[in-house]
PyMOL Python script that loads the backbone (N, CA, C, O; Angstrom):
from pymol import cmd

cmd.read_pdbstr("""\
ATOM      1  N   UNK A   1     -65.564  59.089  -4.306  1.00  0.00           N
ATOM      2  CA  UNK A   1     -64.122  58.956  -4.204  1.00  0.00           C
ATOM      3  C   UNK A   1     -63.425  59.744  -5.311  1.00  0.00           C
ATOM      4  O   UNK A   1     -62.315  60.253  -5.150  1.00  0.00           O
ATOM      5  N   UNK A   2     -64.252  59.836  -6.643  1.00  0.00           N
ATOM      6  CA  UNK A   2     -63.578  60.298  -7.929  1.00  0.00           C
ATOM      7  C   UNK A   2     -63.653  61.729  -7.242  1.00  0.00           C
ATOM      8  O   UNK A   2     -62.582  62.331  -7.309  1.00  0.00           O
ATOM      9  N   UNK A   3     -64.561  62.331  -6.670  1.00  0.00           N
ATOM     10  CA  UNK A   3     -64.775  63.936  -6.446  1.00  0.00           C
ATOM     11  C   UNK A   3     -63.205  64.136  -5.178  1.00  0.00           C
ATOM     12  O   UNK A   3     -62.225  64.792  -5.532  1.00  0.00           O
ATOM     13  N   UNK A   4     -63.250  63.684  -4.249  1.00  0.00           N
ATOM     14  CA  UNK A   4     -62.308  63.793  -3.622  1.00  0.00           C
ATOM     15  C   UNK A   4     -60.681  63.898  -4.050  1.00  0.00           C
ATOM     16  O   UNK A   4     -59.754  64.587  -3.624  1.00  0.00           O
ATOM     17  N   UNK A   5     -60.778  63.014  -4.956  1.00  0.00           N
ATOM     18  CA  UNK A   5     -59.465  62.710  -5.694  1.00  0.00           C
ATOM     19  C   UNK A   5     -59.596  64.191  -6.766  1.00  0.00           C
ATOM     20  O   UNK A   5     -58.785  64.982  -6.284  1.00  0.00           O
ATOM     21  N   UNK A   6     -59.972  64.556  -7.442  1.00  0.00           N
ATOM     22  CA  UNK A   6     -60.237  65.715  -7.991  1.00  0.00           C
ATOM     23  C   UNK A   6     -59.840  67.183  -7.019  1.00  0.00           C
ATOM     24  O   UNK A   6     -58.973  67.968  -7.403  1.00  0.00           O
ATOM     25  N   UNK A   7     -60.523  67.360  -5.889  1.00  0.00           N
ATOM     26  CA  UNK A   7     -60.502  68.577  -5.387  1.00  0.00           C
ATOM     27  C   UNK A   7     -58.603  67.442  -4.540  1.00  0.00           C
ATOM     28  O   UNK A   7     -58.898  66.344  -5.012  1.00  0.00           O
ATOM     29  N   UNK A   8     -57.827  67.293  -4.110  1.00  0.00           N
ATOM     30  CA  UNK A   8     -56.810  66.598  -3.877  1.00  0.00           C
ATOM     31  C   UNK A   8     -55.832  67.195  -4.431  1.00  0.00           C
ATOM     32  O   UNK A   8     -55.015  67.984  -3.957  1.00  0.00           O
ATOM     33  N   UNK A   9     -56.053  66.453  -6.278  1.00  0.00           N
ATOM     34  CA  UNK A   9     -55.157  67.159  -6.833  1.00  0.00           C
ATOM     35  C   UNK A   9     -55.313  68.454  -7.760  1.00  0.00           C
ATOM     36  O   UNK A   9     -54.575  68.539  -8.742  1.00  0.00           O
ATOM     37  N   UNK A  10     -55.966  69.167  -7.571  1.00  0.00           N
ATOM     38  CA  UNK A  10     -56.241  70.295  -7.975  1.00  0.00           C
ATOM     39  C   UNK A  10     -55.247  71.265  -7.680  1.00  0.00           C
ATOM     40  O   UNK A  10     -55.106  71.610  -6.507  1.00  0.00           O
ATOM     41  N   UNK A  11     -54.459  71.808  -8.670  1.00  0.00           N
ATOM     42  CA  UNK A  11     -53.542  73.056  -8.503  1.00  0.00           C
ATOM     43  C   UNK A  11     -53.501  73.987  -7.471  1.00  0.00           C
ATOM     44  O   UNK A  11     -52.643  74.508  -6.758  1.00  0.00           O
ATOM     45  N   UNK A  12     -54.849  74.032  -7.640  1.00  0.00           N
ATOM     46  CA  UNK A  12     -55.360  75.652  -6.240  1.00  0.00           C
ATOM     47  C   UNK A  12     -54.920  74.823  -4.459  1.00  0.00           C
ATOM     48  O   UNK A  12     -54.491  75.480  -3.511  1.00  0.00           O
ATOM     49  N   UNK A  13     -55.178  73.311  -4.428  1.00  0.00           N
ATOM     50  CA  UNK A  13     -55.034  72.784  -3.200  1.00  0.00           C
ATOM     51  C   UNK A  13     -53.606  72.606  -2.822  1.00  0.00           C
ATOM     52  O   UNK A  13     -53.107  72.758  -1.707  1.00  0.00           O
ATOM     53  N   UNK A  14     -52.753  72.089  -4.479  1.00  0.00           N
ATOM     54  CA  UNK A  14     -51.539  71.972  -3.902  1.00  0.00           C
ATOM     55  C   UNK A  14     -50.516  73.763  -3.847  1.00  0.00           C
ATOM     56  O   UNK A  14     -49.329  73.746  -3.520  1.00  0.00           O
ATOM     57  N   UNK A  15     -51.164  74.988  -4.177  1.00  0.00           N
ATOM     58  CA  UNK A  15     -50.586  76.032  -3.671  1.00  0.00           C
ATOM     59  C   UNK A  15     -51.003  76.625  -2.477  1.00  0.00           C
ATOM     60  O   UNK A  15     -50.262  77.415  -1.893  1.00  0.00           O
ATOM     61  N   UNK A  16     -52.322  76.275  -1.968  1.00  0.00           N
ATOM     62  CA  UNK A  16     -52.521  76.045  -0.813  1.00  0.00           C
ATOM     63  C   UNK A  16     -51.848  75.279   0.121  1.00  0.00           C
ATOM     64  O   UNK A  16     -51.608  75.702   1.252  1.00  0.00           O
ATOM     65  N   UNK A  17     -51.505  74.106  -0.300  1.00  0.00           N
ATOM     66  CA  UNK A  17     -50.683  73.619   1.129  1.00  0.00           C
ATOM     67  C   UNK A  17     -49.186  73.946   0.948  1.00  0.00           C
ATOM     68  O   UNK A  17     -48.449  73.818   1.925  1.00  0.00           O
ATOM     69  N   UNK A  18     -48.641  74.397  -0.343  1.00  0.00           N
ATOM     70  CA  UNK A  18     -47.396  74.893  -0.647  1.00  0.00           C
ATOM     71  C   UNK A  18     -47.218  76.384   0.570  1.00  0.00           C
ATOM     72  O   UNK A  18     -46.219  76.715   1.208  1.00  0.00           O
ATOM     73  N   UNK A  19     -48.440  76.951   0.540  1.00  0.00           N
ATOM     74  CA  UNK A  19     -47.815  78.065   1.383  1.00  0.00           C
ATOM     75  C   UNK A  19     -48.273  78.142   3.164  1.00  0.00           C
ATOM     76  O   UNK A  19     -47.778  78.777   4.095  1.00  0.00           O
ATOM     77  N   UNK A  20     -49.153  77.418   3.107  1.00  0.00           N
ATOM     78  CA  UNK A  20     -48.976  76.925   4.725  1.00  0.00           C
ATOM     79  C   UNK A  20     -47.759  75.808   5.097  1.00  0.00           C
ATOM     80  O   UNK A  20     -47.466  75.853   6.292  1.00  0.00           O
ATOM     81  N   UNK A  21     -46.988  74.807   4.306  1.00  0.00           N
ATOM     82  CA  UNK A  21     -45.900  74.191   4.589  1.00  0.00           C
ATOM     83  C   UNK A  21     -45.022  75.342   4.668  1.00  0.00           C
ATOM     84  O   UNK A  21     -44.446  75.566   5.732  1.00  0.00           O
ATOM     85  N   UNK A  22     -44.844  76.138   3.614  1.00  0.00           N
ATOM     86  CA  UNK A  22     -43.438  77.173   4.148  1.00  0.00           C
ATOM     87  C   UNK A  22     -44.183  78.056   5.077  1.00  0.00           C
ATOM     88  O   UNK A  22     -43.336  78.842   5.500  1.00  0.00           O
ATOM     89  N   UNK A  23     -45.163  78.293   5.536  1.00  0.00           N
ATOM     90  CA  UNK A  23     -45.323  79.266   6.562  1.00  0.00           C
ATOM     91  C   UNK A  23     -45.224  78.290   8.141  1.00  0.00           C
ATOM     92  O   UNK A  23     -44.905  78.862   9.183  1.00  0.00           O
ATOM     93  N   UNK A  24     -45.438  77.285   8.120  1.00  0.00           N
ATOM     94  CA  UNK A  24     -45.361  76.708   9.126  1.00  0.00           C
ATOM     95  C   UNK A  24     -43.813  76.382   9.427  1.00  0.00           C
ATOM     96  O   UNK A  24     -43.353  76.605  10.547  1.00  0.00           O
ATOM     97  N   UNK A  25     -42.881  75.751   8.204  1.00  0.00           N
ATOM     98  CA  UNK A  25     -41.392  76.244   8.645  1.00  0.00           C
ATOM     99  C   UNK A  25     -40.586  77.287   8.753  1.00  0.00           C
ATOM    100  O   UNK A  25     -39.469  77.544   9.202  1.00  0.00           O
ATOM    101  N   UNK A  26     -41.490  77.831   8.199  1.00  0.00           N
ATOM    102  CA  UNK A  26     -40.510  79.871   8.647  1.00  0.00           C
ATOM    103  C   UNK A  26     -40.936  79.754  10.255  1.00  0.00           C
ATOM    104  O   UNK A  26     -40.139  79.786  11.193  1.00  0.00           O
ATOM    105  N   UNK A  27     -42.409  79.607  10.351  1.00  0.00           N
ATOM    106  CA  UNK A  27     -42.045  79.812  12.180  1.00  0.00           C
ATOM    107  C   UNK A  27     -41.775  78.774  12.868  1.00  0.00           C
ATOM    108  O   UNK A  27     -41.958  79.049  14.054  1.00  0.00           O
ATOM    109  N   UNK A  28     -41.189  76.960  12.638  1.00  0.00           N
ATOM    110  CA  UNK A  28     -40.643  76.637  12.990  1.00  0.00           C
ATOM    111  C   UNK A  28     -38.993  77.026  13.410  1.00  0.00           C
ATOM    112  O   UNK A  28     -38.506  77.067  14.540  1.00  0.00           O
ATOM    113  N   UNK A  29     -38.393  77.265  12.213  1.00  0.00           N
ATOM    114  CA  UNK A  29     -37.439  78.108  12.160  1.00  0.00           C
ATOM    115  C   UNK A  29     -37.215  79.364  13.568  1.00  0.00           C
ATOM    116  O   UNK A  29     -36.524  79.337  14.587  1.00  0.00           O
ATOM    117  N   UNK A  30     -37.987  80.186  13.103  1.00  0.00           N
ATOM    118  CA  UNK A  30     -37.807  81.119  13.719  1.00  0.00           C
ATOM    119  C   UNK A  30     -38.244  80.681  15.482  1.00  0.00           C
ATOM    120  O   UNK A  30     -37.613  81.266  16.362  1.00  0.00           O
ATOM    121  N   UNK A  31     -39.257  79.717  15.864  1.00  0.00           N
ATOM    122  CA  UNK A  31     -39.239  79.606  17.130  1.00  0.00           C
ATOM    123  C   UNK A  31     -38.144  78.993  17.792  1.00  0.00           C
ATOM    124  O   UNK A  31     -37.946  78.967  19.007  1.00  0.00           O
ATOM    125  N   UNK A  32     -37.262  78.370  16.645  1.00  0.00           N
ATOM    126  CA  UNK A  32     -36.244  77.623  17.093  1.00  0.00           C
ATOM    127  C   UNK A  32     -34.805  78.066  17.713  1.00  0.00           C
ATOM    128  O   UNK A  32     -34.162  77.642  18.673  1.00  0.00           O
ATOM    129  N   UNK A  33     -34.525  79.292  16.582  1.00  0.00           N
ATOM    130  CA  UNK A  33     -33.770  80.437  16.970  1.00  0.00           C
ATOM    131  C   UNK A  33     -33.892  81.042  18.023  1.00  0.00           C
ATOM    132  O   UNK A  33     -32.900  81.112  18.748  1.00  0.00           O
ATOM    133  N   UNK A  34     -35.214  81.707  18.468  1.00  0.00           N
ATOM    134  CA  UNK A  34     -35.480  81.985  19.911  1.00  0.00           C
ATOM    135  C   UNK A  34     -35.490  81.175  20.842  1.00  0.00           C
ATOM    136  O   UNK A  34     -34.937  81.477  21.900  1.00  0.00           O
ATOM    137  N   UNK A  35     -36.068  80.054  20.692  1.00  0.00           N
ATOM    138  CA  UNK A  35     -35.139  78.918  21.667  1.00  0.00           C
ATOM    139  C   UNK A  35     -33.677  78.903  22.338  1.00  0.00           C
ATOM    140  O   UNK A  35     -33.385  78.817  23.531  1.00  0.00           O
ATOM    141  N   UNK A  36     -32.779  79.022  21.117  1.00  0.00           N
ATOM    142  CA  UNK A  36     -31.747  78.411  21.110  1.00  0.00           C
ATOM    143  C   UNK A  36     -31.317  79.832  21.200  1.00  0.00           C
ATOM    144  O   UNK A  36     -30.170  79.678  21.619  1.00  0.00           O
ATOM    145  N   UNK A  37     -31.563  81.680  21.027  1.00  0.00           N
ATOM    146  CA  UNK A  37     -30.932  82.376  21.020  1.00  0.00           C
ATOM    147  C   UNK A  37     -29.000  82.528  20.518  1.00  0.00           C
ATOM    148  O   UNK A  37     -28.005  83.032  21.039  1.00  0.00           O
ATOM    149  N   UNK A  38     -29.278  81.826  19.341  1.00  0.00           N
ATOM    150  CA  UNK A  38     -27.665  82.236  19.153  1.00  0.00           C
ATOM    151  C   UNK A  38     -27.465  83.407  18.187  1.00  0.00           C
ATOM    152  O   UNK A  38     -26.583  84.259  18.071  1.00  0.00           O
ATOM    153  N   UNK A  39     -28.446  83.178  17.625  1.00  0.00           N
ATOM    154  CA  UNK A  39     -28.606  84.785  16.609  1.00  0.00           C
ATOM    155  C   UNK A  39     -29.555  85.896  17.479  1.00  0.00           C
ATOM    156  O   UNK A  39     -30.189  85.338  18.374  1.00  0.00           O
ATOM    157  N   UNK A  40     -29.722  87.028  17.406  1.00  0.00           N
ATOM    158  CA  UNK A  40     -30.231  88.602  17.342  1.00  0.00           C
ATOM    159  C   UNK A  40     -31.592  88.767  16.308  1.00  0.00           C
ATOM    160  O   UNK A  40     -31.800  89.655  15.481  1.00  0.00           O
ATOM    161  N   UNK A  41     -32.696  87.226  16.769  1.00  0.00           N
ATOM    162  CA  UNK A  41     -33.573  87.150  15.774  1.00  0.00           C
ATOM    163  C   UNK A  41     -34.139  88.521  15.533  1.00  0.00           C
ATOM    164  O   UNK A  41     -33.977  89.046  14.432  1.00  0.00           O
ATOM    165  N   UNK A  42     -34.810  89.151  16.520  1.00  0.00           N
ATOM    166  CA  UNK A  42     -35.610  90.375  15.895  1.00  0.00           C
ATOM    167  C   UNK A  42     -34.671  91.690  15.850  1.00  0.00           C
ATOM    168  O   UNK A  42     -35.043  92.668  15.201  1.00  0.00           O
ATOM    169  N   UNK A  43     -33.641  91.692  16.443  1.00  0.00           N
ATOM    170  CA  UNK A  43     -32.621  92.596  16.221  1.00  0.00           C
ATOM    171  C   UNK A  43     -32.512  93.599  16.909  1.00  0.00           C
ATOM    172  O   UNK A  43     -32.085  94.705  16.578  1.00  0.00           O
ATOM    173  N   UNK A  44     -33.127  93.034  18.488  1.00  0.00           N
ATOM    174  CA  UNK A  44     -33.195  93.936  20.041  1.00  0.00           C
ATOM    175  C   UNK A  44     -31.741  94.196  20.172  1.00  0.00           C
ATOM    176  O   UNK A  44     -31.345  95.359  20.242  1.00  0.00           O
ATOM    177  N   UNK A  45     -30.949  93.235  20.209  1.00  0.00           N
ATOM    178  CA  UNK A  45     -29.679  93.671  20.551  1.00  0.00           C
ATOM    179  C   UNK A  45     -28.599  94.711  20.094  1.00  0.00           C
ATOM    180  O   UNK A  45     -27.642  95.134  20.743  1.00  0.00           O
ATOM    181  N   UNK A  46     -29.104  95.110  18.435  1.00  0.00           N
ATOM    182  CA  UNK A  46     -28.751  96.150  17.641  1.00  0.00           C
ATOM    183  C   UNK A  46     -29.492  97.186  17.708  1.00  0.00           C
ATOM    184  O   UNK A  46     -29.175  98.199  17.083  1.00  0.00           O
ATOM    185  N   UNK A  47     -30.535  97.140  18.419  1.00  0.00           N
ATOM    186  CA  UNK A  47     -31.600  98.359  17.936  1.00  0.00           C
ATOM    187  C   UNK A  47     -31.250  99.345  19.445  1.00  0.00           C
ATOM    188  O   UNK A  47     -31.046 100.557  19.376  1.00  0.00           O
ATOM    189  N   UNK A  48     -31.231  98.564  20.758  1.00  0.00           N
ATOM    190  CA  UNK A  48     -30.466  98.878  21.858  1.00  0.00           C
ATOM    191  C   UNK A  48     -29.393  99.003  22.111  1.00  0.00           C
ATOM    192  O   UNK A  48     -29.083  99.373  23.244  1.00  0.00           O
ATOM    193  N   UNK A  49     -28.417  98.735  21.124  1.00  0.00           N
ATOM    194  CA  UNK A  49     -27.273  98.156  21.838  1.00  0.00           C
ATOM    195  C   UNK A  49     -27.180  98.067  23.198  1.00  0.00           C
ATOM    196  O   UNK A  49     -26.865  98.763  24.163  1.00  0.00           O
ATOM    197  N   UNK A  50     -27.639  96.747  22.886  1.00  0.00           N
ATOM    198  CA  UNK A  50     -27.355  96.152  24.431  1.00  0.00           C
ATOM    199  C   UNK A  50     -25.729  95.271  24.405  1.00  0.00           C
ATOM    200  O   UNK A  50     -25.557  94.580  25.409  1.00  0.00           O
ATOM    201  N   UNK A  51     -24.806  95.252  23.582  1.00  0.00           N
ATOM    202  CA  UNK A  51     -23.989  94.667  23.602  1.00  0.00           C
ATOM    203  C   UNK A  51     -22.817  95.576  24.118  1.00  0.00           C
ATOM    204  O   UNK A  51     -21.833  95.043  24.630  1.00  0.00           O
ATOM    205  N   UNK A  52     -22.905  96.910  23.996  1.00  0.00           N
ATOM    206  CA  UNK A  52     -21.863  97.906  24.298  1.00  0.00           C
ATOM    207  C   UNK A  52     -21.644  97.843  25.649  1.00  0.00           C
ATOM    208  O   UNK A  52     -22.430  96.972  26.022  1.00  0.00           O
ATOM    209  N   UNK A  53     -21.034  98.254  26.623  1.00  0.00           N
ATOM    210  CA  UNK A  53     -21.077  98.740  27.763  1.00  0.00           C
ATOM    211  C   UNK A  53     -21.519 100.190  27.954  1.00  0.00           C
ATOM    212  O   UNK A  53     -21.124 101.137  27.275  1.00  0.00           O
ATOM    213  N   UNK A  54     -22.419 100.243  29.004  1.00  0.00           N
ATOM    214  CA  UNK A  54     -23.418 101.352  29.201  1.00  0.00           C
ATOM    215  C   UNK A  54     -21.956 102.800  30.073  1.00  0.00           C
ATOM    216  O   UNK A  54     -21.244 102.689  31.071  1.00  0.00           O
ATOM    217  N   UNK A  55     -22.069 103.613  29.356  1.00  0.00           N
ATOM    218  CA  UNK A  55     -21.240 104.559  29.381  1.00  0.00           C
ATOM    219  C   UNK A  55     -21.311 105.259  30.600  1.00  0.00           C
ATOM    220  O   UNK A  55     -20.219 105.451  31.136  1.00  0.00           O
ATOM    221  N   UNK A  56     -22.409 105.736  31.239  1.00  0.00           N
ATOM    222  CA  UNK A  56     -22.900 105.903  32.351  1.00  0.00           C
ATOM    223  C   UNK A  56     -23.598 105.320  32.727  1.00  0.00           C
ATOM    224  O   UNK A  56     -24.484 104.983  31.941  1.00  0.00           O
ATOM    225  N   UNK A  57     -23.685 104.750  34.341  1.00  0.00           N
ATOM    226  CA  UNK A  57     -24.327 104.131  35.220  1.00  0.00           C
ATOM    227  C   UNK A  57     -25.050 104.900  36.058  1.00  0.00           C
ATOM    228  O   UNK A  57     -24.328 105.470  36.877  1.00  0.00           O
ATOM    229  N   UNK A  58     -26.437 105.182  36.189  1.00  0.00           N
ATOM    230  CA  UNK A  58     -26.949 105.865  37.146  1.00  0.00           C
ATOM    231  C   UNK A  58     -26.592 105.437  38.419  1.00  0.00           C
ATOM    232  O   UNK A  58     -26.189 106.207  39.291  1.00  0.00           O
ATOM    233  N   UNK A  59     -26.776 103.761  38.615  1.00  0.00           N
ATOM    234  CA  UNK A  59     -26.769 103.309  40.037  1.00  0.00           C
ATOM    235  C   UNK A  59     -25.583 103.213  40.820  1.00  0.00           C
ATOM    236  O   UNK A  59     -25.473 103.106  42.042  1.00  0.00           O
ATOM    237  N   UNK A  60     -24.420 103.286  39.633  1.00  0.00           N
ATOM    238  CA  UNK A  60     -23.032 103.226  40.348  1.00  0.00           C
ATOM    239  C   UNK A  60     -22.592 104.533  41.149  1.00  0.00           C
ATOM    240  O   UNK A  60     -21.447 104.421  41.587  1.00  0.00           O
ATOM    241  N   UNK A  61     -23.161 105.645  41.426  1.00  0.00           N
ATOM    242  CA  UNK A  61     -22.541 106.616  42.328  1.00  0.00           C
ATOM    243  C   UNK A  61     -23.600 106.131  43.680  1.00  0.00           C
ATOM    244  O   UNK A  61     -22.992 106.053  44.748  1.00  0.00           O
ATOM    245  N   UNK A  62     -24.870 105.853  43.732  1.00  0.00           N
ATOM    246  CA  UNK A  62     -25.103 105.053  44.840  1.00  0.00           C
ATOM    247  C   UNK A  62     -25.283 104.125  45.411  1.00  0.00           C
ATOM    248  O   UNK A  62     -26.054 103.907  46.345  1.00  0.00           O
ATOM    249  N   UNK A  63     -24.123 103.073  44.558  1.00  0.00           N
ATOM    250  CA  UNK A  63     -23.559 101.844  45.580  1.00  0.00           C
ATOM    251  C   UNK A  63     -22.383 102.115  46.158  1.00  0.00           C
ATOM    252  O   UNK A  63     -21.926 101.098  46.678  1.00  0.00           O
ATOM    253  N   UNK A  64     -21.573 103.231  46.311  1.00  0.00           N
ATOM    254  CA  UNK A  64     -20.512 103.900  47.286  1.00  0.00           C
ATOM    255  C   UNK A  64     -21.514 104.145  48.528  1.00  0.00           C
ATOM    256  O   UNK A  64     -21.336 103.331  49.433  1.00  0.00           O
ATOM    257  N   UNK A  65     -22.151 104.740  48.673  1.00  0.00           N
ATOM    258  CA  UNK A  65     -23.280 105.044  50.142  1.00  0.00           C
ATOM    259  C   UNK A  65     -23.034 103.832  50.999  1.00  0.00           C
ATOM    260  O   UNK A  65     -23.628 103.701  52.069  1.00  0.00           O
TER     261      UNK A  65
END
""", "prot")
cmd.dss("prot")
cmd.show_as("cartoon", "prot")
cmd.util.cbc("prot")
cmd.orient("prot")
């Protein structure tokens, strides 16, 4: 029990779980955002602008036909 309690609180274990707790809420976080899409998480929408209106339309001269 004394050995357990030793490797427990050992420095090296608690920066070990220090950086899997923040790595597990960064991608909580971040899966949450994509969930919920209210932000431009990876930044498709700027990198495309997909927010502009498309200046030319290929398909619009053949939906007159």
């Amino acid at each position: 029990m004394k050995k357990i309690l030793e490797v427990i609180t050992h420095p090296v274990t608690y920066c070990n779980l220090l950086i899997i707790g923040v790595l597990i809420m960064i991608e909580t976080f971040h899966t949450h955002a994509h969930y919920k899409m209210e932000m431009d998480v990876h930044g498709y929408c700027k990198q495309y602008e997909m927010n502009k209106p498309r200046e030319i339309d290929e398909y619009d001269e053949y939906e007159d036909d």
